[in-house]
C-alpha positions as CSV (number, residue, x, y, z in Angstrom):
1,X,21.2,-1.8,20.5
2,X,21.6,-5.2,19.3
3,X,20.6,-6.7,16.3
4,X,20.3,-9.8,14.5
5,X,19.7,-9.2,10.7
6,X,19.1,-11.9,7.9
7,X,17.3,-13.3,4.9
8,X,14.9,-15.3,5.6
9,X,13.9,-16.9,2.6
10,X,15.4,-16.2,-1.2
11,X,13.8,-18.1,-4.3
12,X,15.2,-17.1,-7.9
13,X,13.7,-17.5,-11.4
14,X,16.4,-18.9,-13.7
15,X,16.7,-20.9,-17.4
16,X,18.1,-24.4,-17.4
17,X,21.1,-24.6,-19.6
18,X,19.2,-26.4,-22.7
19,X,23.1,-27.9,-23.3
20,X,22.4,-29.8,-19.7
21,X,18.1,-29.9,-20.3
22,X,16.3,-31.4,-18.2
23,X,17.6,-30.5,-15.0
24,X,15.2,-32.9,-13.1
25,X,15.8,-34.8,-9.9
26,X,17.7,-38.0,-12.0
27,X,19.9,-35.7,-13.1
28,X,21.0,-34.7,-9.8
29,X,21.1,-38.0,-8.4
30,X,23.4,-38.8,-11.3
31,X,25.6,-36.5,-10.4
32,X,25.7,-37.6,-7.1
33,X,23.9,-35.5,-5.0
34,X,20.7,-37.2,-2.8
35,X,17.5,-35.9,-4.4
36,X,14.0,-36.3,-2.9
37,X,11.0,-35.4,-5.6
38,X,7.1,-35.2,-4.3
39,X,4.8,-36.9,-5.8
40,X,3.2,-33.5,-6.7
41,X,4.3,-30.6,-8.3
42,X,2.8,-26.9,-7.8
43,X,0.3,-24.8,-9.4
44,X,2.4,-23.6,-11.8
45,X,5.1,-26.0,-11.9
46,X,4.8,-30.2,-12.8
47,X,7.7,-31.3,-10.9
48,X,9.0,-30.0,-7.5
49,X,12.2,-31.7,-5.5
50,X,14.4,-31.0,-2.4
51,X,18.7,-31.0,-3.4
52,X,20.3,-32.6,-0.2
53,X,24.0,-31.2,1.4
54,X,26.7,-34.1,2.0
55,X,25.2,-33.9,5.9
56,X,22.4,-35.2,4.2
57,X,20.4,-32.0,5.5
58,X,18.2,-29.9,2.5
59,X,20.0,-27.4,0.8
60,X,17.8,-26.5,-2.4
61,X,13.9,-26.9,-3.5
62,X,13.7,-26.8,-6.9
63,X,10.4,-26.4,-8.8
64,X,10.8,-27.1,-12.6
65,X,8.6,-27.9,-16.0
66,X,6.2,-25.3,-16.2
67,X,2.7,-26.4,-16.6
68,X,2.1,-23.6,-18.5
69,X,4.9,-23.4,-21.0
70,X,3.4,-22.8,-24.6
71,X,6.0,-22.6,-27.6
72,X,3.3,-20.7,-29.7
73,X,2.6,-18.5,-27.0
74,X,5.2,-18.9,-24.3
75,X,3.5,-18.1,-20.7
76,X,6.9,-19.6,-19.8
77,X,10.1,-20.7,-21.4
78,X,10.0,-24.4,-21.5
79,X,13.4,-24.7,-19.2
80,X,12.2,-22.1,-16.4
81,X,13.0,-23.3,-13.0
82,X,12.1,-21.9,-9.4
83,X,15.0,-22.4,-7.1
84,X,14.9,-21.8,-3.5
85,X,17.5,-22.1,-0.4
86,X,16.1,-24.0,2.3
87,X,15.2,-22.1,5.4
88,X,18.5,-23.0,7.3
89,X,20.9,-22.3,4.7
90,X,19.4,-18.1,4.6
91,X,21.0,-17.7,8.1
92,X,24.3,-19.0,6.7
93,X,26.8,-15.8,6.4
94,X,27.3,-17.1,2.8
95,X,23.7,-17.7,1.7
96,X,24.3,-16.1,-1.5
97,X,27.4,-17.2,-2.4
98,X,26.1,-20.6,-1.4
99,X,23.3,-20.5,-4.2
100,X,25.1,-18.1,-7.1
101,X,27.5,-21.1,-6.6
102,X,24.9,-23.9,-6.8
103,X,23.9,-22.1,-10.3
104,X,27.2,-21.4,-11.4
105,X,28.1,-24.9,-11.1
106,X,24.8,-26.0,-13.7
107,X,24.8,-23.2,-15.8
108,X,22.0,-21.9,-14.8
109,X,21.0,-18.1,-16.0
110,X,19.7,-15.9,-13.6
111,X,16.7,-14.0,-14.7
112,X,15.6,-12.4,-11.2
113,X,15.1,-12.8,-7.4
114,X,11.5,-14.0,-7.4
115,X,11.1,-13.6,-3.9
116,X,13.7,-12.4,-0.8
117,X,13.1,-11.5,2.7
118,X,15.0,-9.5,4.9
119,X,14.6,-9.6,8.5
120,X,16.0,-7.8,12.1
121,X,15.8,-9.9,14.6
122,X,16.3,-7.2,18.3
123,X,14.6,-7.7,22.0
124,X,14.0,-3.8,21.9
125,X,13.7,-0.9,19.4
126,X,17.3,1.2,18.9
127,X,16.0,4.3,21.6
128,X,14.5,1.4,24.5
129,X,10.6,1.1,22.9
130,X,9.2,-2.4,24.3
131,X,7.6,-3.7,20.5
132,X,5.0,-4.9,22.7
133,X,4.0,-1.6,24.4
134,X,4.5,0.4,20.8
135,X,1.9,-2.5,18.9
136,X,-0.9,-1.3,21.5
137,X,0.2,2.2,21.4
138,X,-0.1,1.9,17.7
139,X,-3.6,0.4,17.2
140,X,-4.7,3.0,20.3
141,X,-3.8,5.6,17.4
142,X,-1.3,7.2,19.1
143,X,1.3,6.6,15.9
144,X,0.3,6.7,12.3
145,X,2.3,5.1,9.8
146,X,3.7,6.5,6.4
147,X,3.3,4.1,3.5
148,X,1.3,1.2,3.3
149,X,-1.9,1.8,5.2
150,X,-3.8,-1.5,4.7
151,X,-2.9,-3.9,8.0
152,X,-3.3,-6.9,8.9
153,X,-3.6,-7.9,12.7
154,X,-3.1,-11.2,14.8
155,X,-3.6,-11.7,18.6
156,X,-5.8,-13.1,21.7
157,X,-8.7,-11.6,23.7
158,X,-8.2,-12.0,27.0
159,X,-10.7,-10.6,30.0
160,X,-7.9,-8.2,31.1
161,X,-7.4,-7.1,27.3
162,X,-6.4,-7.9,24.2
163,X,-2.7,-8.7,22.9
164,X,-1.6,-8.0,19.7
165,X,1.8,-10.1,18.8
166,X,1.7,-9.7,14.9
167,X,0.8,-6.7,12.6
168,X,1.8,-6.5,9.3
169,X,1.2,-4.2,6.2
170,X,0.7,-4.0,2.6
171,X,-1.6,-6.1,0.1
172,X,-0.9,-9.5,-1.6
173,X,0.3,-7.7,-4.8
174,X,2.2,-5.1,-3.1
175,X,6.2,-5.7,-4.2
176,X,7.1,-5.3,-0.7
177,X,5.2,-6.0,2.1
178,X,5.9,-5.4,6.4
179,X,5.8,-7.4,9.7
180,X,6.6,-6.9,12.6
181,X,5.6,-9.9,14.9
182,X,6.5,-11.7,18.2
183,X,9.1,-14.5,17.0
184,X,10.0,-16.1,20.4
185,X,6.4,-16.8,20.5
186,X,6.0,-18.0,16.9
187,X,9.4,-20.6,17.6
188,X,7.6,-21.9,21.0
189,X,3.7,-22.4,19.3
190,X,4.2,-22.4,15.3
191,X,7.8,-23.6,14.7
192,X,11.3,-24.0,16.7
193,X,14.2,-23.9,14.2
194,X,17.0,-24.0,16.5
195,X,19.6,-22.2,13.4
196,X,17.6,-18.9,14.5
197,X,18.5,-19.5,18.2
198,X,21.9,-19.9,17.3
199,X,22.1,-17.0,15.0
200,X,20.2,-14.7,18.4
201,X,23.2,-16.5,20.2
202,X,25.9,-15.4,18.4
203,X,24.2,-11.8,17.5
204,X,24.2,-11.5,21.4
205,X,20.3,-11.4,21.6
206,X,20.5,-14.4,24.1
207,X,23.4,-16.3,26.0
208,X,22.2,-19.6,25.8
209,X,20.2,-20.9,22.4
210,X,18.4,-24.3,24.6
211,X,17.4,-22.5,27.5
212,X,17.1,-18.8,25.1
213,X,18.0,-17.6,28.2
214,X,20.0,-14.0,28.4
215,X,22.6,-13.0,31.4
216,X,22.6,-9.3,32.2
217,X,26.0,-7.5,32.9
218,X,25.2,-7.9,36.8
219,X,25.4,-11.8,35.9
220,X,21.8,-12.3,36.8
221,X,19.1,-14.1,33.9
222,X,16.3,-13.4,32.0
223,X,14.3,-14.8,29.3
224,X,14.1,-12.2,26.5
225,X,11.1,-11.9,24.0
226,X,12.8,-11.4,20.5
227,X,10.4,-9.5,17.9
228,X,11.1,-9.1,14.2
229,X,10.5,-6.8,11.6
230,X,10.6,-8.1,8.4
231,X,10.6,-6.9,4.8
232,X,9.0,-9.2,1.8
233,X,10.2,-8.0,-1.6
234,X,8.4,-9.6,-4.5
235,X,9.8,-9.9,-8.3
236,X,8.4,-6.7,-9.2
237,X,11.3,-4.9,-7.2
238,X,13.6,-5.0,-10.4
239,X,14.7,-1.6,-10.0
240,X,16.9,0.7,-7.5
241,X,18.3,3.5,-6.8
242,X,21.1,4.7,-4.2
243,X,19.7,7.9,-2.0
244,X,23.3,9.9,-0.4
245,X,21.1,10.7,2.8
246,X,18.4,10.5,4.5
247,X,17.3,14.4,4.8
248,X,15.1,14.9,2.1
249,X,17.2,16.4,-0.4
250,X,17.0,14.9,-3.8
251,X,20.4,14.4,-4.4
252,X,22.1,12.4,-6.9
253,X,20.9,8.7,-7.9
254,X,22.3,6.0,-9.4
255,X,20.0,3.2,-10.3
256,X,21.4,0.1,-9.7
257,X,19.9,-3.4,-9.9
258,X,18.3,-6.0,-7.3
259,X,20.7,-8.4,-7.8
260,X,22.2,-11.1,-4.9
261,X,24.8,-8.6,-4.8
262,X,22.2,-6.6,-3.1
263,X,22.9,-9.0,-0.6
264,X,25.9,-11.2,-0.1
265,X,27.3,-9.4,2.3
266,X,26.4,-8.2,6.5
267,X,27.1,-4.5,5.7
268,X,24.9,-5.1,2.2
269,X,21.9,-6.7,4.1
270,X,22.2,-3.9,6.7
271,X,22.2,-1.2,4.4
272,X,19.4,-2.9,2.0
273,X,17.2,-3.1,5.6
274,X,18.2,0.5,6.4
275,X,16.8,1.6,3.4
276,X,13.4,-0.6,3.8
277,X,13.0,0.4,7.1
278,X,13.3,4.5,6.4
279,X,10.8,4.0,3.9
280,X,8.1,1.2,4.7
281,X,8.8,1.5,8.8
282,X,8.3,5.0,9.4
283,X,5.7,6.4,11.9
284,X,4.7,9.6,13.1
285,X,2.9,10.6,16.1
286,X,-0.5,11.1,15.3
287,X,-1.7,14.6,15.7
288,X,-5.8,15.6,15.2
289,X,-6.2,18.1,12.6
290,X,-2.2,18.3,11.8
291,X,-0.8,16.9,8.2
292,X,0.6,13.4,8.5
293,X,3.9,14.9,6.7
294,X,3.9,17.6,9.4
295,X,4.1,15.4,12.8
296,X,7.1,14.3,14.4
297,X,8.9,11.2,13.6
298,X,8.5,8.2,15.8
299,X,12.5,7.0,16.1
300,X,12.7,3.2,16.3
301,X,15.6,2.5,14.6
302,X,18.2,4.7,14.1
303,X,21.0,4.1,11.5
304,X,24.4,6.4,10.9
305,X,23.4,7.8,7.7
306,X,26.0,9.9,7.1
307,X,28.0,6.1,6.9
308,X,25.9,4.1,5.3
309,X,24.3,5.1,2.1
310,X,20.4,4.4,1.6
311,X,19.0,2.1,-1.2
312,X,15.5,3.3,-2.0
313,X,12.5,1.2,-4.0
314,X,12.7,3.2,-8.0
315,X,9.5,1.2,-8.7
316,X,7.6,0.9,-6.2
317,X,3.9,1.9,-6.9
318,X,0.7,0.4,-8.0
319,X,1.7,1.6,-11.6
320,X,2.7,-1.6,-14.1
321,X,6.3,-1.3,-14.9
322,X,7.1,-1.6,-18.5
323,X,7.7,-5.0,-19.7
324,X,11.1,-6.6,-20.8
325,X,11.6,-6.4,-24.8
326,X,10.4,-10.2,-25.1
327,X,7.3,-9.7,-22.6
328,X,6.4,-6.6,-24.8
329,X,7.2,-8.5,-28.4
330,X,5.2,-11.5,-27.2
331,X,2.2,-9.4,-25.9
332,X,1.9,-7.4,-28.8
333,X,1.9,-10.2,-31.4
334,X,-0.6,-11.8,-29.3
335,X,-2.7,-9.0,-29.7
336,X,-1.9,-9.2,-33.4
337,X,-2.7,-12.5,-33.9
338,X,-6.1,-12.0,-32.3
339,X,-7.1,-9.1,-34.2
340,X,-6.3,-10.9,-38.0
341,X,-8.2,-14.1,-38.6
342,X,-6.0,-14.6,-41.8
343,X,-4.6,-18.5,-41.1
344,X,-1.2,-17.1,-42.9
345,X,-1.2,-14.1,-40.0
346,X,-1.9,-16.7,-37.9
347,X,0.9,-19.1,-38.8
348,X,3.3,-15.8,-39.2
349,X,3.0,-14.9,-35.6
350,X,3.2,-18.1,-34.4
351,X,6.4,-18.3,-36.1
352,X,7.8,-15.2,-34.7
353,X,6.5,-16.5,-31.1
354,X,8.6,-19.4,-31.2
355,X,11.8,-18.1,-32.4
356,X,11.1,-15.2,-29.7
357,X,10.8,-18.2,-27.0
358,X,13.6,-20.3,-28.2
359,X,16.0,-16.7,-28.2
360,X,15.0,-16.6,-24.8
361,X,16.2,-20.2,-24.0
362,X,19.3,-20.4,-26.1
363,X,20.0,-16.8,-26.5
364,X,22.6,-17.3,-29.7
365,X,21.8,-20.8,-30.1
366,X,21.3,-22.5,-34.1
367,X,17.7,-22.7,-34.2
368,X,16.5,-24.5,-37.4
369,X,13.9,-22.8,-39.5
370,X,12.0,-24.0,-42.2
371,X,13.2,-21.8,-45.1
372,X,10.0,-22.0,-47.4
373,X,8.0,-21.1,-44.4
374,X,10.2,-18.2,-43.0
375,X,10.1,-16.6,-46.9
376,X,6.8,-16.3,-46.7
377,X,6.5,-15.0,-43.2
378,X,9.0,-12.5,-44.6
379,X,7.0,-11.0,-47.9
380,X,3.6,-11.1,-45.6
381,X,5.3,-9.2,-42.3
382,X,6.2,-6.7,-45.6
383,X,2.7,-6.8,-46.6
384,X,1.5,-5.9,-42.9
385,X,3.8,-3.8,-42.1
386,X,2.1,-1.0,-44.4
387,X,-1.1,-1.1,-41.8
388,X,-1.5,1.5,-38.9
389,X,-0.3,-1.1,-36.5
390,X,2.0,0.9,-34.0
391,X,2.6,-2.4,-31.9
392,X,3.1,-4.7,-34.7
393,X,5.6,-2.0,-36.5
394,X,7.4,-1.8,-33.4
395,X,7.7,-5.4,-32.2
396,X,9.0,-6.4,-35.7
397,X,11.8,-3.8,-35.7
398,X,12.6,-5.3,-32.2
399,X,12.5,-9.1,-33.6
400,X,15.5,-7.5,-36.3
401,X,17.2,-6.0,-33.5
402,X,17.3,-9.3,-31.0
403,X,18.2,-11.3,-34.1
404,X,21.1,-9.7,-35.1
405,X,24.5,-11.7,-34.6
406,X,22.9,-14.8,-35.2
407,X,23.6,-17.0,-38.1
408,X,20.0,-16.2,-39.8
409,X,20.4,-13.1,-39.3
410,X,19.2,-11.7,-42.8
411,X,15.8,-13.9,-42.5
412,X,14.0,-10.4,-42.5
């Protein structure tokens, strides 16, 4: 069967170069690029500006200047940025390259993929299933699904019955979340973008991208109705691992991370929607009184697994995944500082929590400290040190160990 598979949005979380700081819309336009900023920012961010291509078509939205961004106790790093591609430029065959080169150009560092969506674009399922006939088949409870139970339908109710076009599953916080939905419908009432008609044009899913008409082999034409499932992953996906099949056995993993590597290539996106789509798109016939586990498979898409290896979520449940080493240092010397009213506990661990956020910006940077003041953080952290404070004792020996190799090294 034919199918059309792309991302379909990708946003990043990166640190400005503070060599370059700030990265705002002037400095852009002074470097020759056309920049338009609103006059708003977002709810987390002040400023918020669309980076234009030399066809004068948007390339980049950039959200910068965190609202939030506390030195003392660092909600974000003073130089965080938001940068997404535009719409368009995800059904590019060099999306990511396109970006990694935008912030490879400014220096940007890459912290994570803050957002990425990975759709499959098909007129029919990969055995012949209608997607319309297997939506009412599935709320008629003749399929269960596997994985994310909580659903979300849209549709019309109509005298002679009611048609469901859009189902999709998961909660707000979930890191990854399903749809499957009617997309020739949502480009004739919501939205046309006529760079997806193209893309259904030159996947094969229609002949003609004005008229989305589709010529059969007979030389006769149709108008196809394109559906499309499609996979959210949220910022919380940080970790992966590789699965050798798709029989059950455990066999061996290699954790890798989710990277734009992930993605950056056809045969990368189609094995990283493979993988999604045997875990989060799996149904079985629904059997009364049977195990879920137990029923038959419902086959919609079928991949060559014995080709093409499976990527499977490693962190993918409700549980909170452990915190990078400056998350944990900053959380725990919050917790410190709230628990000892002393002012000179106070101004120790506001000390630490700057130098922790400018480490974060500059990495190996010359930060200055104030000498007097850092001797006397030194002999109280000593002092403290002798309390039954697990976190504290901990986040201390971590401060040593992210300081080392810089020229203050012996400060503690």
């Amino acid at each position: 069967m034919i199918r059309c598979i792309n991302i379909d949005w990708l946003e990043v979380h990166v640190l400005e170069d503070m060599n370059l700081f700030p990265l705002d819309a002037y400095f852009f336009q002074r470097d020759g690029w056309h920049v338009e900023q609103r006059d708003y920012g977002t709810r987390v961010y002040e400023q918020m500006f669309t980076v234009f291509d030399s066809h004068d078509e948007p390339f980049l939205e950039v959200r910068r200047a965190p609202k939030s961004s506390d030195e003392k106790f660092g909600v974000l790093a003073m130089n965080s940025a938001h940068i997404r591609l535009v719409n368009r430029y995800c059904y590019y065959p060099n999306a990511v390259a396109l970006l990694r080169d935008f912030l490879a150009r400014y220096n940007y560092e890459f912290k994570r993929i803050f957002r990425i969506d990975l759709c499959c674009d098909f007129e029919r399922f990969d055995l012949g299933d209608d997607p319309a006939k297997f939506v009412q088949r599935y709320l008629a409870h003749k399929f269960s699904k596997i994985n994310q139970c909580n659903r979300t339908t849209h549709g019309t109710d109509r005298w002679d019955g009611c048609e469901d076009n859009y189902i999709s599953w998961g909660q707000p916080k979930s890191v990854v979340s399903t749809k499957l939905y009617n997309k020739t419908k949502e480009l004739a009432e919501v939205h046309d973008k006529p760079y997806i008609r193209t893309a259904w044009m030159q996947a094969g899913l229609i002949t003609n991208p004005i008229t989305m008409v589709k010529v059969r082999a007979d030389g006769t034409q149709y108008t196809p109705t394109i559906w499309r499932v499609e996979f959210s992953i949220k910022s919380g996906a940080q970790g992966w691992a590789i699965l050798e099949d798709c029989t059950g056995a455990k066999n061996k993993k290699k954790p890798i991370a989710n990277t734009l590597q992930c993605y950056d290539t056809p045969q990368k996106l189609l094995q990283m929607f493979a993988s999604l789509a045997h875990h989060y798109f799996h149904f079985k016939y629904y059997e009364p009184g049977q195990r879920k586990d137990r029923c038959r498979d419902k086959v919609l898409f079928h991949f060559d697994f014995q080709r093409d290896e499976l990527v499977k979520l490693a962190r993918v449940s409700q549980s909170k995944p452990q915190p990078k080493d400056e998350e944990r240092l900053r959380k725990a010397l919050q917790r410190y500082a709230q628990s000892h009213y002393e002012p000179k506990v106070q101004q120790a661990c506001a000390v630490l929590l700057e130098n922790l956020e400018h480490y974060a910006i500059t990495r190996l940077a010359e930060v200055r400290w104030d000498v007097e003041q850092v001797e006397e953080l030194r002999e109280l952290l000593a002092r403290r040190m002798r309390l039954p404070d697990e976190d504290f004792a901990v986040a201390l020996d971590e401060v040593r160990r992210l300081l080392q190799g810089r020229k203050d090294e012996t400060l503690f």
